[in-house]
C-alpha positions in Angstrom: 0.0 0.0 0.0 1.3 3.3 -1.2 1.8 6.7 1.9 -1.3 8.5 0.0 -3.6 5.5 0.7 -2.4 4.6 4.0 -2.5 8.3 4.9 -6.6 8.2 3.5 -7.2 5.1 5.5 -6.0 6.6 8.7 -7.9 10.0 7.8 -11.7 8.0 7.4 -10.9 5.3 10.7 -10.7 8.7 12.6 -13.7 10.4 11.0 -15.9 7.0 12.0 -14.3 7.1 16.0 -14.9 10.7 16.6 -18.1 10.9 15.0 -20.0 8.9 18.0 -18.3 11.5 20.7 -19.8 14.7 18.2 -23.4 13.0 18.4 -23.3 12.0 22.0 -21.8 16.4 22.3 -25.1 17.0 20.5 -27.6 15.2 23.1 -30.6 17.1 23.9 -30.2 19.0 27.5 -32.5 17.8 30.6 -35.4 18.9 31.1 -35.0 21.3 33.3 -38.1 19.7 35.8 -37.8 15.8 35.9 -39.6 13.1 38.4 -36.9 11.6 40.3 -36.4 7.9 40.4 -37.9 7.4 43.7 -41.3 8.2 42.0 -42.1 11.0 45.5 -39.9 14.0 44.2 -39.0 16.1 41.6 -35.7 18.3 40.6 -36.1 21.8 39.3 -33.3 23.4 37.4 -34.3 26.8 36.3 -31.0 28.8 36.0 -31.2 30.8 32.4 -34.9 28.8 31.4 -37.1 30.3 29.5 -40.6 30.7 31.0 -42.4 28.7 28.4 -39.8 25.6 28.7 -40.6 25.7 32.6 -44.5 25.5 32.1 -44.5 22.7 29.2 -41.7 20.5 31.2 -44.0 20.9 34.5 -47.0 19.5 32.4 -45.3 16.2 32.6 -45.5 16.7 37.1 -48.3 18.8 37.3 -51.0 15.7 35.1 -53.2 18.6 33.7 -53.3 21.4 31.3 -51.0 24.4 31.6 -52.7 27.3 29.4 -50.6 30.4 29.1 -50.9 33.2 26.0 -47.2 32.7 24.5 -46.6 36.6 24.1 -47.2 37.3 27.5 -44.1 34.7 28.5 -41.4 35.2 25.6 -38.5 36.9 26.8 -39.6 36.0 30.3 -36.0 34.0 31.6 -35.9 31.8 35.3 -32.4 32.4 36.9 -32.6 30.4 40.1 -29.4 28.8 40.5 -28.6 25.4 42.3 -31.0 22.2 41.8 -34.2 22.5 43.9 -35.5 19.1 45.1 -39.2 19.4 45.9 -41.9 16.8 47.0 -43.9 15.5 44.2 -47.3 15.9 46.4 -46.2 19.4 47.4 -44.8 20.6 43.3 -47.7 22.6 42.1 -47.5 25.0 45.4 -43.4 25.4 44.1 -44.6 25.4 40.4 -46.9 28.4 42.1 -44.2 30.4 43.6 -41.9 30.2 40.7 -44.6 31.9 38.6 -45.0 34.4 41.3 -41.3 35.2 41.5 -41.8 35.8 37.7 -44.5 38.0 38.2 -47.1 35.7 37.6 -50.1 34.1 38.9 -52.2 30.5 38.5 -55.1 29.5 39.5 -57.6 26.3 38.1 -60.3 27.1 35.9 -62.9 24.1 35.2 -65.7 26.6 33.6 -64.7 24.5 29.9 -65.2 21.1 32.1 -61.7 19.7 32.2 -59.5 21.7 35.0 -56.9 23.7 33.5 -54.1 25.8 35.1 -54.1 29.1 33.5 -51.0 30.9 34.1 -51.5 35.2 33.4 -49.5 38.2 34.6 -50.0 39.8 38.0 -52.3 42.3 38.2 -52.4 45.4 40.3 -55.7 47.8 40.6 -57.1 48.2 37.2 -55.0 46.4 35.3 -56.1 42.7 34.6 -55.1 39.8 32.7 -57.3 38.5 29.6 -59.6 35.7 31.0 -62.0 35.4 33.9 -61.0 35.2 37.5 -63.1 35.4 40.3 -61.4 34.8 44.3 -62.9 31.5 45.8 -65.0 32.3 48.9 -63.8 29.6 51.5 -63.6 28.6 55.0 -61.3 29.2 57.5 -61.1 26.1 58.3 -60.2 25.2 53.8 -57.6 28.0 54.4 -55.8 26.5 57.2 -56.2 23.1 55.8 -55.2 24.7 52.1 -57.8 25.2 49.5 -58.5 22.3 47.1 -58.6 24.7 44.4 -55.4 27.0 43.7 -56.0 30.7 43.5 -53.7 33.5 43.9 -56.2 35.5 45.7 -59.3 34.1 47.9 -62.6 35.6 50.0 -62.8 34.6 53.6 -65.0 35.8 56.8 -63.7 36.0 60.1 -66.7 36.5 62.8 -65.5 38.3 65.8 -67.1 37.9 69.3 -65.0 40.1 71.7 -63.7 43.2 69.4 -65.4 45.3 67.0 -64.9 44.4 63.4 -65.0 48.1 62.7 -61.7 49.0 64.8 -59.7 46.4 63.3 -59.6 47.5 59.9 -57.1 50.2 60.0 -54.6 47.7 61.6 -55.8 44.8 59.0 -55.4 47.0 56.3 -51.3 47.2 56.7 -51.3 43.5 56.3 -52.3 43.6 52.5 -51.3 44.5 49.3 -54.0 47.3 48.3 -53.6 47.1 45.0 -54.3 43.9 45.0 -56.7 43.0 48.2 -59.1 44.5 50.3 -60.8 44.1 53.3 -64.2 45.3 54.9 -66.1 44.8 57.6 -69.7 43.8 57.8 -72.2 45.8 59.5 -74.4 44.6 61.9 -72.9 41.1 61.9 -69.6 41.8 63.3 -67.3 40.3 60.5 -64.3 41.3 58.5 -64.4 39.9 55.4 -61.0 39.8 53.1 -59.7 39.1 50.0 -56.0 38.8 49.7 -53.5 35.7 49.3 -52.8 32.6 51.3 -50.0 33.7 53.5 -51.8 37.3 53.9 -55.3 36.1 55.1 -53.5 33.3 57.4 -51.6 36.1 58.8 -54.8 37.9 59.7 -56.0 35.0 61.0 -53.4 34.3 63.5 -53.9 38.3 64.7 -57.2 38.1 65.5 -57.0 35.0 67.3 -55.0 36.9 69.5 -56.8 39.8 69.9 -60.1 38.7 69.9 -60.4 37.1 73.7 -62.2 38.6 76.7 -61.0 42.0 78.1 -58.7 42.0 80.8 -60.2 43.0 84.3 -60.5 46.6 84.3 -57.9 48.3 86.5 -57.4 52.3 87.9 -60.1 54.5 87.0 -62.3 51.6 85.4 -62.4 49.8 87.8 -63.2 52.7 89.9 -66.2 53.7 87.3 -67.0 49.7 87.7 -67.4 49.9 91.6 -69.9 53.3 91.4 -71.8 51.4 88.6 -72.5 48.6 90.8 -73.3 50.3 94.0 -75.9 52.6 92.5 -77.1 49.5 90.8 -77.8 48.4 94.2 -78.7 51.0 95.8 -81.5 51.6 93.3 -82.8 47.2 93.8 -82.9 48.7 97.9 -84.5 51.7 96.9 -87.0 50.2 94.6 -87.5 47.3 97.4 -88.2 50.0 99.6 -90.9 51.2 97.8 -92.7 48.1 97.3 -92.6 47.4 101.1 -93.9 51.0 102.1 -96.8 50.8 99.9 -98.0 47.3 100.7 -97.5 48.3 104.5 
């Protein structure tokens, strides 16, 4: 064999051993939200993802529909560094607060039927997203517990026994996002009723339980009004008994 054709041969054995190591180069990335092999969690890596690659990859977790316009999301980038490792019962609350990092929100909408999770920007005061959303009206108890339906906003009544629901809704008011939620009290029945996320109304929650107990006994000059009120309650019974004896004597 001639240098030319052994110098060819060597040329095309090389070309047929590195082209295996270009295609396995080439490889599609990993999705950047996977179901680990344990089957109960799932791995998030969403440093430099595009929005829209985070919602379709979820679909695969999440077992429903993810509806989102796509010009509302391009140009929309995740950069949350490090692996996250999440609990596959507990994903959509993370896939929630990834979209709310991103300025977005989710909530389900079954009105077609089948239960979609429709993904829109964040609105403040007058400026909505396209579609239909109305807060659930829930329990206190279903807030506690967490709603079965996913909202970013919901309605709840507190009923107050020992404070007025009127006084307490200058200091409720600092606890939420007005141009967002709201609260108000009822009249006549006593009630604060709210509209305003999760973590807000939960926070509300835990306030009034604190501040709606029993009055402490009065003390100083309360007390002192207390003590007169009761000894001219008294004094009018003796008076008033008097009376009653006098004229049947």
């Amino acid at each position: 064999m001639h240098l030319p054709d052994c110098a060819r041969l060597v040329s095309l054995l090389a070309v047929i051993l590195v082209a295996p190591a270009t295609q396995n180069a080439a490889a599609p990335a990993q999705e950047p939200i996977r179901l680990l092999p344990d089957g109960a969690s799932v791995a998030m890596q969403l440093d430099g993802i595009p929005l829209g690659t985070f919602m379709a990859s979820a679909r695969g977790v999440l077992g429903g529909t993810v509806q989102w316009l796509p010009d509302q999301v391009s140009g929309v980038t995740l950069h949350e560094t490090g692996e996250q490792i999440v609990p596959r019962d507990g994903f959509r609350d993370a896939f929630d607060a990834v979209l709310r990092r991103a300025g977005f929100w989710t909530w389900d909408d079954d009105s077609g039927g089948a239960s979609v999770i429709v993904v829109r920007p964040a609105w403040t005061g007058a400026t909505r997203p396209d579609g239909p959303f109305t807060a659930p009206v829930i329990t206190v108890d279903e807030l506690v517990a967490g709603p079965r339906r996913h909202s970013p906003l919901y309605t709840v009544s507190f009923q107050l026994t020992h404070i007025n629901a009127r006084d307490q809704l200058i200091s409720a008011m600092s606890l939420f996002d007005s141009r967002a939620e709201m609260i108000r009290h009822v009249e006549g029945a006593n009630q604060l009723v709210a509209t305003a996320t999760r973590e807000h109304l939960l926070a509300l929650r835990d306030i009034l339980r604190q501040t709606d107990v029993p009055g402490p006994t009065p003390s100083g000059w309360e007390a002192q009004l207390a003590d007169i009120g009761k000894r001219l309650s008294d004094l009018d019974q003796r008076l008033t008994a008097l009376e009653k004896s006098k004229a049947g004597g």
